[in-house]
N, C-alpha and C positions, 0 to 999 in steps of 0.2 A: 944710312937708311932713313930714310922721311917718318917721321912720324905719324902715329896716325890721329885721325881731325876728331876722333869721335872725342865724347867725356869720361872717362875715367873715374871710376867707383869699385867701391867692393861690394861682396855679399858675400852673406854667410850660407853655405848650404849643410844642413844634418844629414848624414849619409849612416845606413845600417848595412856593417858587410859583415856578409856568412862567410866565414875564417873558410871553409871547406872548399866553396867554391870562387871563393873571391879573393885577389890579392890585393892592400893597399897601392902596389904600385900601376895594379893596371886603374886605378882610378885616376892616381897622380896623371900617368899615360893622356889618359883617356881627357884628362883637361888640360893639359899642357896644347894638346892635338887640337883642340876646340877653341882655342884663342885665348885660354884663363891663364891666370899666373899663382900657383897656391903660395902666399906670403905669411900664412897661421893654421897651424891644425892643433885643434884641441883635443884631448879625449877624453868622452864626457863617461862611459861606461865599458868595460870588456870584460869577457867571460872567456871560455877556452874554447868557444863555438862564434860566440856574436861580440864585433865589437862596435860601438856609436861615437861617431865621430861629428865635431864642428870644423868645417875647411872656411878659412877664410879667401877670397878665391878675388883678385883684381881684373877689372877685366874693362873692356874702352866702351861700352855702352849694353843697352840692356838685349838686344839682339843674342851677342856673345854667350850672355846667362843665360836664358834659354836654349840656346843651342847644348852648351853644357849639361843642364839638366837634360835634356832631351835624349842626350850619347847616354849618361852614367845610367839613366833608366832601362837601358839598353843591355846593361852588362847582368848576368846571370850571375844573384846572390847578393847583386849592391840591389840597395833600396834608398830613394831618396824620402827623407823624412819633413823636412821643411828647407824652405828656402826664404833670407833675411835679407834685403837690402837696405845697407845702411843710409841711401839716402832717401827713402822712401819711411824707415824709422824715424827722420830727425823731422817729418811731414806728419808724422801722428798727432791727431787733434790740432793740427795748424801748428805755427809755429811762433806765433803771440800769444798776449794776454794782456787782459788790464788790471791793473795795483792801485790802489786807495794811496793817494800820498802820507797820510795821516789815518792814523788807530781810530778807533770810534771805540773808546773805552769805559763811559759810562754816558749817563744820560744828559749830564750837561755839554759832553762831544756832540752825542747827536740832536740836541736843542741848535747847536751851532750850525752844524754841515747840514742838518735838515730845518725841519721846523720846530720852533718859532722863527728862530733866529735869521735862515737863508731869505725871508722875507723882507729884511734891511738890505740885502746884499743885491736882492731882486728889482727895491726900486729905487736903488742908487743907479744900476744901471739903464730902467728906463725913465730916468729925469738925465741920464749921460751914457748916451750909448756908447761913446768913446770906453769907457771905464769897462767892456766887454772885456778889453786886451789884459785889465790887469788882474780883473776879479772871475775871469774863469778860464777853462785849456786855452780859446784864443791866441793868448797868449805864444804855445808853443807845440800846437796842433797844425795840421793840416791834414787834407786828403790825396789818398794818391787811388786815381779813379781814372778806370778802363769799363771798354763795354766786350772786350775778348775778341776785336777784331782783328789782331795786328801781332799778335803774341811773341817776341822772340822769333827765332824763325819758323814757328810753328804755323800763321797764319789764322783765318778766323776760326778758331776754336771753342768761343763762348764764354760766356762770365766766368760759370763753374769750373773750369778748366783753368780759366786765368788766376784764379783766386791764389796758389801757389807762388806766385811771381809778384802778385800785390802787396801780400804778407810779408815773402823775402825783403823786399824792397823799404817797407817800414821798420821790419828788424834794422836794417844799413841806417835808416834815418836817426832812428833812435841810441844804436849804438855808438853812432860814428860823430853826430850835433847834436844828439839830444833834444833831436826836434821827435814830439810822439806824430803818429801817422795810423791813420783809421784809411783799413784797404777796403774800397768800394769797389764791385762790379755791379754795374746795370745788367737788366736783363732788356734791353731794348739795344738796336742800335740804329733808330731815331733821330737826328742830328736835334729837331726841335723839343724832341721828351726828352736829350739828354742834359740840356742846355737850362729847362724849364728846371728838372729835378737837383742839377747842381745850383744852381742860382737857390732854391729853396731849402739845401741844405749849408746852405755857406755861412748863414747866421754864428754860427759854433766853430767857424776855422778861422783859421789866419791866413792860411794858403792853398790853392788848389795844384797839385801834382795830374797832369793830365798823364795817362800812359797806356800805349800798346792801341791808341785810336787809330784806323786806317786812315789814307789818303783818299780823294783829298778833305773827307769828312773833317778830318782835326784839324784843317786850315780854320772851316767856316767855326767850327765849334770854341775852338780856342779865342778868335778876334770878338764873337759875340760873347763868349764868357769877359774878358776881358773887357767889353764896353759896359757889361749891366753890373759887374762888383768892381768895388772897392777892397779888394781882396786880391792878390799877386797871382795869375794863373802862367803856369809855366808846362808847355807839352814837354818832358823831358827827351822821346826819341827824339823831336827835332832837334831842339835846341842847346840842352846836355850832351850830345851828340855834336853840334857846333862846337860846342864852346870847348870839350879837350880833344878833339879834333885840331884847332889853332894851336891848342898850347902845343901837341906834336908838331905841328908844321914848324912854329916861332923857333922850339929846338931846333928842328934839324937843319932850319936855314943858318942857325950859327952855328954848327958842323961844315955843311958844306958851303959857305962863305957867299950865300947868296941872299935876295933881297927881295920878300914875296911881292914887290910892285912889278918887280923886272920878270918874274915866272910867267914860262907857260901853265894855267894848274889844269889835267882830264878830269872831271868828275865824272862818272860812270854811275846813274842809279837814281835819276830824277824822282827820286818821292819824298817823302815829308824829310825824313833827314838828309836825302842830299842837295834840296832849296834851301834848308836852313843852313847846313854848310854854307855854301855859298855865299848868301847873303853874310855871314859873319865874315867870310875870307875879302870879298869885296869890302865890308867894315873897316876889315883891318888893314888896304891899301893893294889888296890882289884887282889888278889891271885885266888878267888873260884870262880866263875861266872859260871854259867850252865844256858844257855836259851834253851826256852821251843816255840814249837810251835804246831802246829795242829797237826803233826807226831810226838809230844814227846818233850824229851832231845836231843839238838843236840851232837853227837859225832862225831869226827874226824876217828872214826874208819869206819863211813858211808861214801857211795858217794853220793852228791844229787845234784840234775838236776839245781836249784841254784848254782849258782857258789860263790855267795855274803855267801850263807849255807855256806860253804865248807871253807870259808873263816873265816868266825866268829865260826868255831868247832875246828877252829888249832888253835886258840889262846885259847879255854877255856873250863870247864870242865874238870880239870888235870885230875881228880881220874875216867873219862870215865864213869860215872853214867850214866844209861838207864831208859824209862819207863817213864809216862806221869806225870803233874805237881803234884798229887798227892803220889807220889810217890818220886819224886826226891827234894820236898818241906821237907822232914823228916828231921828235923835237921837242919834246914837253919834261918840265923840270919834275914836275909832280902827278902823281897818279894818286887819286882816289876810288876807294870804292866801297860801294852803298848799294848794290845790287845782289849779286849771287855767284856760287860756285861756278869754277872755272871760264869765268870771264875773259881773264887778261891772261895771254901767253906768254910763254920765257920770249918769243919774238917779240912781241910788242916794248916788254922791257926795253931789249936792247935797241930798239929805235928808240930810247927816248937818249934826254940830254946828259951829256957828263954827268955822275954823279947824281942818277936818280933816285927821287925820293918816293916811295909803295908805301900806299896806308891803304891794305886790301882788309874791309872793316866787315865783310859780310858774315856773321854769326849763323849756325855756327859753324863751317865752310868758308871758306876767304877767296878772294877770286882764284887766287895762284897759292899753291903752298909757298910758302917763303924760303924751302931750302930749293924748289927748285933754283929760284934767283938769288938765292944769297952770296953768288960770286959776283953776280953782275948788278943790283942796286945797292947804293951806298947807303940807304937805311930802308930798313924794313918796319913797319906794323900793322898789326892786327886786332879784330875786337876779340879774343882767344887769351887768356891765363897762361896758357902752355908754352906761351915763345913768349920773346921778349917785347917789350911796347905795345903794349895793351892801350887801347884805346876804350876806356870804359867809365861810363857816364856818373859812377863813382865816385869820380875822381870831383865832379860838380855838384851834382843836388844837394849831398848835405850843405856843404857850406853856402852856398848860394842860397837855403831857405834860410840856416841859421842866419843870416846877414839880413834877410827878408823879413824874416820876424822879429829880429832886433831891432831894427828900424822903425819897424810898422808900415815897408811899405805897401804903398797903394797898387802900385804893380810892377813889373818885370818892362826895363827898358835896354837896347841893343847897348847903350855906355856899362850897364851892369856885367852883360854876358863878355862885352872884350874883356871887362877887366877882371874877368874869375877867369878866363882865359890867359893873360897874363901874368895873375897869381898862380895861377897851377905852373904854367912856365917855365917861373923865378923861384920853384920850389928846388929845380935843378940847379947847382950849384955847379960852374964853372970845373970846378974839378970832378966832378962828377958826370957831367954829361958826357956822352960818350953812343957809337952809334948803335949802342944795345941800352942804352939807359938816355930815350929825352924825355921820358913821360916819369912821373913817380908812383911809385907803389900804393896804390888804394890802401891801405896800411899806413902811410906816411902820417905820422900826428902832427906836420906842419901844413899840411894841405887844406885843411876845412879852418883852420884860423885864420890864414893868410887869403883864404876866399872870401870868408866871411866878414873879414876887413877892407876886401878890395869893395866886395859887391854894397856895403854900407856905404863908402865914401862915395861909390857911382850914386847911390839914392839920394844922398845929401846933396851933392852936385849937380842933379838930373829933377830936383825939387817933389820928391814924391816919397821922404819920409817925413810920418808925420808926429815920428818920438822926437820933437827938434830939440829937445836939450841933452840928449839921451849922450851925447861922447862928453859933453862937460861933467857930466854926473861919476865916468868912470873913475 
């Protein structure tokens, strides 16, 4: 049986039943029937008339819960008393905070960390702006800042709404490189008031985290961020998205014993992360590349109203193939995808080559379920938890910033991203790899040092760090 694509949570629901007219088990019934699974029941109180219970109740999205409560309110004698989700609990008051590194435990603490004192600390900085990086957060701050256009696959949803996913995302930073992370949402989405207001707050970061910007807004926003700091701006859908995107591929082509110069690769999903793929897959020696969109196969022998189109058809596609994804998937070693549910067919699979390689990445729906094809492609992955080879961006940002703010660089260049690609990689070990393990586990405590080493040595190499003594000093 296929599993199902939804997310997977519990909740707690309080339920009051009159012993006389209600049975516990037409309740169990009655949520078993509505999609829940009861995996905990508590009993918080019972009489010889009334008893109140807590059900712990798993269920695959928030639809389900609803519906459950909707039936049990239904049942003559049950009373629903409250209803908990626990992941909506672990969102109470956000889910950061900020800590004083240091007690402020009498007066001569705070002469230090305020004034008098922080007025030595103030203009040692401005006689050496450099000295920003090591006398305040600089050092090991950045932002990760959305305007709530792009969200997940939620789509424009708005700042307020984004703010959930901004926080999550600095929690991963923090926990995983101990890099801290201030979640910004705009309320504009402006390309020149977005551009204006980060450049004006950059003074106090080390790093810019772009995320959840639409297309192709975040082309322009990200290249002018980028020209006005001295500060590393990195869009993560794009380019975190690239970058373990590769490492899956580099796997699976030493499973099935091929060699990404010599692949056909489909991309399916021309917006910001499926040009950014690209552009890294061609980095890394891919010759064939044909992406596919709403209107087809891009060719360069087209004009289209996209000018970003027009861009990404003159570099690829050599052999000028025409005609929609089924069509131009004949023969093709790899299939990607960066677009949406049920794209790609069990047919299409099997036109492709010996031995195909599915990285169906559409969140959070994947073009194909994977069991329908898992007889017929030789590796499967998804941007999805619930199956194996997750493809998840994870697996890059921390250590690619921790390596960024190690260095101090000045910004993000294509020698850095192959080679945190690489690193995540060669975090698979030979005996390990296998065609349900090319990617490692977001969990893996060897992934963000082995990045964060890679992407140092690209900075040193690529002349854009500017700690230059900083590996002699280890």
């Amino acid at each position: 049986m296929a599993k199902s694509l939804g997310s997977s949570t519990n909740i707690i629901i309080r339920i009051e039943i009159d012993k006389s007219k209600c049975t516990f088990a037409q309740v169990a019934q009655t949520i078993g029937e509505s999609g829940g699974d009861i995996v905990a029941i508590d009993v918080i109180r019972s009489s010889g008339t009334v008893t109140l219970r807590d059900l712990t109740v798993n269920v695959f999205d928030g639809s389900v819960g609803d519906r459950i409560v909707g039936r049990l309110n239904q049942i003559e004698g049950m009373k629903v008393i409250n209803v908990s989700d626990q992941t909506f609990l672990m969102h109470l008051g956000g889910k950061i905070e900020m800590q004083p590194k240091i007690p402020i435990r009498n007066r001569d603490d705070l002469s230090r960390v305020y004034t008098p004192g922080v007025a030595r600390v103030c203009m040692a900085i401005h006689e050496d702006p450099n000295r920003a990086f090591t006398l305040t957060i600089k050092r090991d701050t950045v932002a990760v800042i959305s305007d709530g256009t792009a969200v997940l696959g939620l789509g424009n949803i708005g700042p307020r709404a984004a703010m959930p996913v901004m926080e999550g995302k600095a929690m991963l930073f923090k926990q995983l490189a101990g890099v801290d992370a201030f979640p910004i949402c705009l309320d504009t989405q402006d390309p020149d008031e977005i551009v204006r207001t980060i450049v004006a707050i950059a003074p106090g970061l080390g790093g810019i985290n772009l995320e959840d910007i639409s297309a192709p807004r975040c082309f322009d926003i990200e290249r002018r961020l980028t020209e006005a700091l001295d500060i590393p701006v990195f869009h993560d859908d794009q380019h975190g998205t690239a970058v373990v995107l590769l490492a899956g591929i580099l796997n699976s082509l030493r499973i099935v014993g091929k060699k990404l110069e010599d692949c056909k690769v489909v991309l399916c999903g021309i917006g910001a992360a499926g040009m950014a793929c690209t552009d890294i897959l061609i980095s890394a020696g891919a010759k064939k590349v044909i992406g596919v969109d709403r209107q087809g196969a891009l060719v360069r022998t087209t004009a289209y109203e996209n000018e970003a189109w027009n861009a990404y058809a003159a570099k690829t596609n050599p052999e000028l193939e025409e005609g929609a994804l089924a069509d131009v998937i004949q023969g093709a070693d790899i299939f990607i995808g960066v677009s949406g549910p049920g794209v790609l067919k069990r047919e299409n699979v099997e036109a492709m080559a010996k031995d195909p390689i599915v990285f169906a990445m559409a969140n959070p729906t994947p073009e194909i379920d994977p069991d329908e094809i898992e007889e017929i492609a030789r590796i499967i992955a998804t941007g999805r938890s619930d199956y194996p080879n997750q493809i998840n961006n994870v697996l890059c940002f921390p250590g690619l910033f921790r390596g960024l703010l190690d260095c101090r660089a000045s910004r993000v260049t294509e020698n850095m991203k192959l080679a945190a690609a690489y690193a995540i990689a060669e975090v698979v070990s030979e005996d390990e790899l296998s065609e349900l393990y090319i990617i490692p586990s977001v969990f893996n405590d060897k992934v963000v040092p082995k990045v964060r080493d890679a992407v140092i040595d690209a900075a040193y190499a690529d002349g854009v760090a500017r700690r230059r003594d900083f590996r002699d000093k280890k």
